[in-house]
C-alpha positions as a Python dict, from the first residue, in 0.01 Angstrom:
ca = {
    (1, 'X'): (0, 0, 0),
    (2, 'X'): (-303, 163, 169),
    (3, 'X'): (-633, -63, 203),
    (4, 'X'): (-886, 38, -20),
    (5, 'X'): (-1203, 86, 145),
    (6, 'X'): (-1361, -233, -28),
    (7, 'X'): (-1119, -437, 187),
    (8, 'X'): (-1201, -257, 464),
    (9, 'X'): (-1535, -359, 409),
    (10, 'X'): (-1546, -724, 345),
    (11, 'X'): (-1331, -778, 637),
    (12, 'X'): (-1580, -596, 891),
    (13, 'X'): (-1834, -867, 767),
    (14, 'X'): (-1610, -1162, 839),
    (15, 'X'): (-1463, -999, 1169),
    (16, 'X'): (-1860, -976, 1299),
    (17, 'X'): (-1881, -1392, 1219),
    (18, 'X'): (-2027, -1362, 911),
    (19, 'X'): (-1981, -1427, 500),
    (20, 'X'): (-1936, -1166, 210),
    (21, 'X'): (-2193, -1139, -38),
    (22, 'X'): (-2143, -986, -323),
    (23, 'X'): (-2415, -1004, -573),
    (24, 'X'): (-2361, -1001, -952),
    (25, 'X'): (-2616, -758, -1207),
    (26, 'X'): (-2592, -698, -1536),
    (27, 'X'): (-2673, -328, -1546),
    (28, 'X'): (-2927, -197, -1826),
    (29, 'X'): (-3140, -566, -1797),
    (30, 'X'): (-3507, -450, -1836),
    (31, 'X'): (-3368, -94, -1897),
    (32, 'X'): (-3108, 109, -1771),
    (33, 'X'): (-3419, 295, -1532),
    (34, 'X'): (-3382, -33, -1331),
    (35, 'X'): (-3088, -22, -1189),
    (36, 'X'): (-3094, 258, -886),
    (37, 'X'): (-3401, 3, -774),
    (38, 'X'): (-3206, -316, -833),
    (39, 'X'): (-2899, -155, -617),
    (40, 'X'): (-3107, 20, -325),
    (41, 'X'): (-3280, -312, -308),
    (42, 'X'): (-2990, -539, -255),
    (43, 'X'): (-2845, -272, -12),
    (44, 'X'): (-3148, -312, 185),
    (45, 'X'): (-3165, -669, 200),
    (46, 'X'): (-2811, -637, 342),
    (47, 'X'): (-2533, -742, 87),
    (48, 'X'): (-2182, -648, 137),
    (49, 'X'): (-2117, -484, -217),
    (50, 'X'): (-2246, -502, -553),
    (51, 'X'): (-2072, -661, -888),
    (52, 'X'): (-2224, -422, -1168),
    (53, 'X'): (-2191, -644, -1481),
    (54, 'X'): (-2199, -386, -1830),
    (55, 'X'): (-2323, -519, -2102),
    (56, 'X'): (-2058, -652, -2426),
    (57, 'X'): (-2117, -794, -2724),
    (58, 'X'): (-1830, -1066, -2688),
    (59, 'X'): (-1829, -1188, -2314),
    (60, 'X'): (-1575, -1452, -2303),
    (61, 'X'): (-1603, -1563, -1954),
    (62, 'X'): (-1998, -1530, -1910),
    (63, 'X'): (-2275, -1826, -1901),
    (64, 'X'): (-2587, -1785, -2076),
    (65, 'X'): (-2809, -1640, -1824),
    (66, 'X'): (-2499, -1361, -1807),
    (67, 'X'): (-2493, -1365, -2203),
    (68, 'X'): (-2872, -1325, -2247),
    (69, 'X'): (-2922, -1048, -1985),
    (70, 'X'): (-2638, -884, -2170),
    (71, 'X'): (-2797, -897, -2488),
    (72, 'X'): (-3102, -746, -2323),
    (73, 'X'): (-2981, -454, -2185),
    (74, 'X'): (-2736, -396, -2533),
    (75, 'X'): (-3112, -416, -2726),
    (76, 'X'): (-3196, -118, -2483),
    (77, 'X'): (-2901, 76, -2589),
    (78, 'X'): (-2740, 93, -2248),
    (79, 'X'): (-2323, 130, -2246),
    (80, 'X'): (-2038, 198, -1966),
    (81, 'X'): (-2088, 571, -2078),
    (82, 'X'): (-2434, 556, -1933),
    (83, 'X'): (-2409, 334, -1648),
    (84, 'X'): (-2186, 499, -1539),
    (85, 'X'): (-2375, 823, -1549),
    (86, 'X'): (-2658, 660, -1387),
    (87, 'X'): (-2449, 556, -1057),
    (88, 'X'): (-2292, 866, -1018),
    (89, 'X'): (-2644, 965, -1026),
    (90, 'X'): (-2765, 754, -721),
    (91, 'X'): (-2394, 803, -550),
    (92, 'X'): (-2582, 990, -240),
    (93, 'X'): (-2799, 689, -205),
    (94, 'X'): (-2569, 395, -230),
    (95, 'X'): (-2355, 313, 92),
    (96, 'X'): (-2192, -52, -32),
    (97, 'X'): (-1906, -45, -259),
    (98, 'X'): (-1989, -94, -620),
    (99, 'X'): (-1753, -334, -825),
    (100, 'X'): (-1764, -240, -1230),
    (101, 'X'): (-1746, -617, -1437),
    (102, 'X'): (-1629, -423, -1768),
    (103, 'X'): (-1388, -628, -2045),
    (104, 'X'): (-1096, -405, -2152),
    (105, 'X'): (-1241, -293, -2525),
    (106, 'X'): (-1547, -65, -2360),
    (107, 'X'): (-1242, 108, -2086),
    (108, 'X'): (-1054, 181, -2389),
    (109, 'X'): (-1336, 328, -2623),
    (110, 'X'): (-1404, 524, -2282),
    (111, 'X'): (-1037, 640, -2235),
    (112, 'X'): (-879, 503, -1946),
    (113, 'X'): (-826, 842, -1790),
    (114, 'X'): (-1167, 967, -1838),
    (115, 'X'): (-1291, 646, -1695),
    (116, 'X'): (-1100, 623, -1407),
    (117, 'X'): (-1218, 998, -1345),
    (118, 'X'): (-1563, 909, -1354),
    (119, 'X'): (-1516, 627, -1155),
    (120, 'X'): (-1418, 835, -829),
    (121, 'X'): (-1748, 1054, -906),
    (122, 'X'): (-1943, 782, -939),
    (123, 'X'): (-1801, 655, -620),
    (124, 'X'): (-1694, 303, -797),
    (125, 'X'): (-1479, 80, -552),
    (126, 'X'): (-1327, -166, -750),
    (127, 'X'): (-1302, -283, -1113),
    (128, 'X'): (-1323, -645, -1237),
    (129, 'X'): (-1141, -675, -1608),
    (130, 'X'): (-1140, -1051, -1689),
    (131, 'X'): (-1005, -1028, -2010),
    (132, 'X'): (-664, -778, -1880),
    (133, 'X'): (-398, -1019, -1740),
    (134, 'X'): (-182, -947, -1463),
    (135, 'X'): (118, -874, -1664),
    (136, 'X'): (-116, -596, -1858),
    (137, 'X'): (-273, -470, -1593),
    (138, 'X'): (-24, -180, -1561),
    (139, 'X'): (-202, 3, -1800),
    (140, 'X'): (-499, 52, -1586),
    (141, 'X'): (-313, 54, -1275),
    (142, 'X'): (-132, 373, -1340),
    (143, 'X'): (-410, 577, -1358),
    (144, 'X'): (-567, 419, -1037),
    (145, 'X'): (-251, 517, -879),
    (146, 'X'): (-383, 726, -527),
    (147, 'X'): (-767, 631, -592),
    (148, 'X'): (-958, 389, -376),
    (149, 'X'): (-1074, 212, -644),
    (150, 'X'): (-935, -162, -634),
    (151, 'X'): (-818, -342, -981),
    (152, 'X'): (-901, -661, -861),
    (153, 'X'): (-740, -979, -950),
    (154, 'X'): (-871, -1351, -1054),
    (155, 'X'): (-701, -1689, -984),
    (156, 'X'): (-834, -1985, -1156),
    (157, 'X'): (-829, -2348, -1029),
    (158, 'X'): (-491, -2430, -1293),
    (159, 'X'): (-265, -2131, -1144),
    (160, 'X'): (50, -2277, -994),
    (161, 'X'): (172, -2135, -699),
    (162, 'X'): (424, -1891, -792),
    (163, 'X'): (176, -1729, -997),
    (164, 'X'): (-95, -1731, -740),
    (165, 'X'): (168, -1544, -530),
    (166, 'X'): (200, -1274, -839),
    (167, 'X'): (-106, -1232, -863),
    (168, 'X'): (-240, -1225, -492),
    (169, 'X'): (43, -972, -466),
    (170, 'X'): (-91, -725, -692),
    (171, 'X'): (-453, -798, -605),
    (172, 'X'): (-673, -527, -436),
    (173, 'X'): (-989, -531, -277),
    (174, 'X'): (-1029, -876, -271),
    (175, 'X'): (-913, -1142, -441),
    (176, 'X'): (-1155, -1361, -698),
    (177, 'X'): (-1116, -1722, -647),
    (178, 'X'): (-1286, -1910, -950),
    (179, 'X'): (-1462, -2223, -840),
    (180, 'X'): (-1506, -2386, -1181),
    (181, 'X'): (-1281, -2397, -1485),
    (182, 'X'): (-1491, -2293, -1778),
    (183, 'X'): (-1770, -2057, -1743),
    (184, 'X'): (-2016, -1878, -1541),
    (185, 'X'): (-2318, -2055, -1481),
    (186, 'X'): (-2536, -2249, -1218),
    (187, 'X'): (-2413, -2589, -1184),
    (188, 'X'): (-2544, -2884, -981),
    (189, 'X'): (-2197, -2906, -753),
    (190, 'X'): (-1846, -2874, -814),
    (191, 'X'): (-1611, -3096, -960),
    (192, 'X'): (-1300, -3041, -787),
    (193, 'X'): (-1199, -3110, -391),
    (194, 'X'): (-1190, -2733, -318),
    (195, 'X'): (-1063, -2713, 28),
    (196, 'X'): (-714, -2748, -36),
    (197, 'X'): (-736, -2492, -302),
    (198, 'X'): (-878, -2229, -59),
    (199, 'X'): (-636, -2308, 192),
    (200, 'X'): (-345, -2249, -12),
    (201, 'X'): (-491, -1937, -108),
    (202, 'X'): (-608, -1794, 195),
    (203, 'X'): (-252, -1852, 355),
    (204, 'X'): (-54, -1673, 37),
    (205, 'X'): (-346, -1362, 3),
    (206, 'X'): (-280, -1082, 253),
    (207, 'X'): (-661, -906, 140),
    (208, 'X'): (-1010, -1145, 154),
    (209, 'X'): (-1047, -1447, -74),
    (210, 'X'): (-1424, -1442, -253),
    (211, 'X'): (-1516, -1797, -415),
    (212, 'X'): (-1700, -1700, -746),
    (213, 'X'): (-1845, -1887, -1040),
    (214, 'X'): (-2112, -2147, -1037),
    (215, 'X'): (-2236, -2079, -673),
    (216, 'X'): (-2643, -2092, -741),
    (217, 'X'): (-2785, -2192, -370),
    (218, 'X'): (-2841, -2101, -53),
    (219, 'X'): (-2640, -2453, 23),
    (220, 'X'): (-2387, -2393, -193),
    (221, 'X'): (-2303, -2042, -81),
    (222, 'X'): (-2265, -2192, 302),
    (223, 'X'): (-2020, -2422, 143),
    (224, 'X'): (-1819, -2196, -22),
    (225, 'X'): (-1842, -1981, 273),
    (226, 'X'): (-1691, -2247, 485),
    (227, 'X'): (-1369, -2208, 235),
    (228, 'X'): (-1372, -1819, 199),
    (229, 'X'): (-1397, -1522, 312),
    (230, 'X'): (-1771, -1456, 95),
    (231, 'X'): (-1902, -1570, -219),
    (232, 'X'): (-2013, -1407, -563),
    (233, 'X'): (-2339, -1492, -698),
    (234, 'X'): (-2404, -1398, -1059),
    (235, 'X'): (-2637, -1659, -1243),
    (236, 'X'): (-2873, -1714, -1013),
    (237, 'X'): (-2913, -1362, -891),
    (238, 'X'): (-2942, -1244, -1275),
    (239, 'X'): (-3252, -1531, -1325),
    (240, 'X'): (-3383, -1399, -1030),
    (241, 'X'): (-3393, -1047, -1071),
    (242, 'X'): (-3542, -1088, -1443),
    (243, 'X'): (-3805, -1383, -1276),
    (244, 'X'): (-3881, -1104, -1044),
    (245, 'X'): (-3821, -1378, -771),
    (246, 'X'): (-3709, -1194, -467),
    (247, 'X'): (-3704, -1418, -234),
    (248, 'X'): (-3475, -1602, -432),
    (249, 'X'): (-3232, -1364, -413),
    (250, 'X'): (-3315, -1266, -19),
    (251, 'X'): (-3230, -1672, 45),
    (252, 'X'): (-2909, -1674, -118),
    (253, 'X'): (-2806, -1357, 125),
    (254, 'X'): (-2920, -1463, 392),
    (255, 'X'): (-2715, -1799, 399),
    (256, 'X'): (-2408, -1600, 421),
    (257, 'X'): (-2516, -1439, 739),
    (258, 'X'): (-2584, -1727, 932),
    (259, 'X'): (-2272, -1744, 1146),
    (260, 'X'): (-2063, -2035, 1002),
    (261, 'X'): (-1890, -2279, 1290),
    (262, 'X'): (-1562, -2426, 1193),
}
């Protein structure tokens, strides 16, 4: 299988000594105008991709910062249609890999060719579907077939090892370790010993483990770093961004590129 260029990436970061960081948005949140600033801001500050979050009206697997922002940017009218209209847009300007966060029922209404289309001119490198499970994912996969956009794969704290092998197998661009079971959402620490976890996965995964869910701190994104490859931060970044706190969000980067000493 040839590496898709948002593995290529993320393992430049950690081959210089340094963490992943791959911010979560939800696109449309304080109107859909927002975004190319949002994006060319984080680039700036020196994140490793971008996790474009589109708005649903049913988001199984999102906290209620994630929920609320969502129901902002669905008050503004803003769909995958139009998101994705506005990064092809900005495509010239934008150098990271952007991830799509999309549930299955907006790729659908979309067509899954047409979307998969638009996703190479809107220079999309990988797609997030938390609600398509491995043993559906064909269906997508198909028509990603010879694109470098990456379908990329979750693996929860309950998956048993022969499935974490399935599914590390098929993953692509990286692989999304959740850190929590439940939702998104800050939380004060985590409730399970971790490190074994990572370990097990970082010795089956052949492509970059990312720790996601629940990381909301500067020190908690240096301890997940310590068990990864790089971290997702959603929550936190979403408060942020809508707090117009900046510095915030230029904290929480820059504790993944402080080199991290084993």
């Amino acid at each position: 299988m040839t590496k898709k260029r948002l593995t290529t990436v993320i393992e430049a970061v950690v081959q210089q000594g340094e963490k992943a960081f791959v911010p979560y948005i939800m696109a449309g949140d304080g109107g859909l105008e927002k975004l190319r600033e949002t994006i060319l801001f984080l680039q700036e500050i020196g994140v490793t991709a971008i996790e474009v979050g589109i708005p649903f009206s049913d988001p199984v697997a999102d906290g209620t910062v994630i929920q609320t922002a969502g129901e902002r940017a669905l008050a503004k009218g803003v769909t995958l249609r139009k998101v994705m209209d506005e990064l092809a847009a900005m495509r010239e300007e934008v150098q990271i890999p952007i991830v799509i966060m999309t549930y299955l029922n907006p790729v659908l209404q979309y067509d899954l060719s047409d979307f998969v289309k638009d996703c190479q001119t809107s220079g999309v490198s990988g797609l997030i579907v938390p609600d398509l499970p491995l043993e559906e994912s064909a269906l997508l996969q198909r028509e990603l077939e010879g694109s470098d956009t990456a379908l990329i794969q979750l693996v929860s704290l309950t998956s048993p090892e022969e499935r974490i092998e399935k599914i590390t197998a098929a993953g692509e661009g990286f692989i999304y370790a959740v850190t929590v079971n439940g939702i998104t959402g800050v939380r004060d620490g985590f409730e399970t010993d971790l490190a074994a976890h990572f370990k097990k996965l970082q010795a089956i995964s052949p492509i970059p483990v990312l720790a996601g869910f629940g990381i909301s701190t500067p020190e908690q994104v240096r301890e997940m770093g310590e068990l990864a490859d790089g971290v997702i931060v959603g929550s936190a970044i979403v408060d942020a961004l809508h707090r117009e706190d900046l510095e915030t969000v230029k904290s929480l980067v820059q504790a993944a590129k402080k080199e991290i000493h084993q």
